[in-house]
ROLO-504043 format. One record per residue (C-alpha): residue number from 1; x, y, z. Coordinates in nm, 2 decimals, always signed. Example, Ala and Ser with C-alpha at 12.3 -4.5 7.8 and 13.67 -1.06 7.14 Angstrom:
BEGIN
1, +1.23, -0.45, +0.78
2, +1.37, -0.11, +0.71
This chain:
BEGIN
1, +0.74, -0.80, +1.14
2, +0.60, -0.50, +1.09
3, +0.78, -0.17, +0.89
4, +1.10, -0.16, +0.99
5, +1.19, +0.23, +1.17
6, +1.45, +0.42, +1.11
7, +1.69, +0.53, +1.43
8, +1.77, +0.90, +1.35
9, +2.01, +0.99, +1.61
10, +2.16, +0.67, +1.61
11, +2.23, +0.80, +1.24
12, +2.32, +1.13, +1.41
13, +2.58, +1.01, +1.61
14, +2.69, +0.83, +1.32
15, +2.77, +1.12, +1.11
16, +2.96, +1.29, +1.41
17, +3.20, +0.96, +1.45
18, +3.23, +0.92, +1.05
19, +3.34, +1.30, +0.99
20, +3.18, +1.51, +0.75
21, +3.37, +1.42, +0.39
22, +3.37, +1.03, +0.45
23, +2.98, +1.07, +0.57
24, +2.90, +1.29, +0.22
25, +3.05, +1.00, +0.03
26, +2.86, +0.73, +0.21
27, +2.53, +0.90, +0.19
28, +2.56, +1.06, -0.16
29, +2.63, +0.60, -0.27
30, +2.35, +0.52, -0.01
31, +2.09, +0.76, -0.21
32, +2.15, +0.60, -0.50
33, +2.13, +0.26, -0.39
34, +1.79, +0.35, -0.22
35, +1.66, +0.49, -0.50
36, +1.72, +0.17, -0.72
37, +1.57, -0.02, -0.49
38, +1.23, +0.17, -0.51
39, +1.24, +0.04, -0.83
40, +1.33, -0.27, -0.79
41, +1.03, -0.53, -0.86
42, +1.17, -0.82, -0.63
43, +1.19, -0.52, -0.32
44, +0.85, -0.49, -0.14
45, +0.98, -0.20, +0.06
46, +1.27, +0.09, +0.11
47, +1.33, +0.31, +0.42
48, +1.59, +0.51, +0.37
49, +1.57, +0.88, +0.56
50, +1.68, +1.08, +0.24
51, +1.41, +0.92, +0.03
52, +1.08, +1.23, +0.02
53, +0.85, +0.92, +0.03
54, +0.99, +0.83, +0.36
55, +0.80, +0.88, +0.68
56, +1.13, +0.98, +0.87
57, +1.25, +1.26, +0.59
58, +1.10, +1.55, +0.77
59, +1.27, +1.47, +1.05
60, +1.58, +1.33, +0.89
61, +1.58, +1.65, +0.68
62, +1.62, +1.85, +0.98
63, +1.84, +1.63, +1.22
64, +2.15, +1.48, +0.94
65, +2.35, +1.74, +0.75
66, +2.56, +1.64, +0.51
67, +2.38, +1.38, +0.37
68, +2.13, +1.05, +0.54
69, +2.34, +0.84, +0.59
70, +2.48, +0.49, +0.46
71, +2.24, +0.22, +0.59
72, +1.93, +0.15, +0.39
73, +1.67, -0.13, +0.48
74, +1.44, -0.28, +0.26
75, +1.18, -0.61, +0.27
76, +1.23, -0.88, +0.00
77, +1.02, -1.19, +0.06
78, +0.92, -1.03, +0.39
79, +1.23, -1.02, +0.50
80, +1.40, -0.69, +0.60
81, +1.74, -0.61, +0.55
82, +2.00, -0.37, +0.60
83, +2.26, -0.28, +0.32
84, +2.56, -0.05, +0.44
85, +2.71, +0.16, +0.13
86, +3.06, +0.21, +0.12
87, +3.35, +0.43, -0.02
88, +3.28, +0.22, -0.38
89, +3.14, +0.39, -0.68
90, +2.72, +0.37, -0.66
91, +2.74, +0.20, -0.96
92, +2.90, -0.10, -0.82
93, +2.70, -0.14, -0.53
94, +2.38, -0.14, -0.71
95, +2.55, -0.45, -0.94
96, +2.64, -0.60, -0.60
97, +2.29, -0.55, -0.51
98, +2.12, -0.68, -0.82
99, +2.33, -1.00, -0.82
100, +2.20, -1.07, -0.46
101, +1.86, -0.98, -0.55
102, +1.86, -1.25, -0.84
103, +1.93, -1.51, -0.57
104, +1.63, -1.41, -0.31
């Protein structure tokens, strides 16, 4: 499979349906989980539309206000995934996160 794209006005249309507080909250948890995850060494690869390194930021940048989003994707064992933040602390996710991560 090759690198998995990013769907920016899927993400768009996302932050319309989510309303602006609730998509602030999602995005600001989804930042930091995509940014632990650059550093993971068992995770091969990140796209996430908020990270500078990623080839949709520009674009991303100019289409999502408020925040990117909640959905990150990233390649362990050249497998992509999706993870979806949520209303938790960031904190917590990235445990949740790290815990799976031991088991890949």
């Amino acid at each position: 499979m090759g690198e998995k794209n990013l769907d920016i006005d899927a993400l768009s249309a996302l932050s319309s349906q989510m309303g602006r507080e609730r998509w602030r909250v999602l995005s600001d948890a989804a930042q930091v989980v995509a940014n632990y995850l650059v550093c993971h060494p068992r995770v091969e690869a990140v796209r996430y539309p908020g990270l500078k390194t990623d080839p949709d930021f520009p674009r991303a940048a100019n289409a999502l206000v408020g925040g990117f989003g909640p959905r990150v994707v990233y390649r362990v064992a050249g497998e992509w995934r999706i993870w979806e933040a949520d209303a938790r602390v960031a904190r917590e996710q990235v445990m949740e996160l790290e815990v799976l991560l031991a088991r890949s």
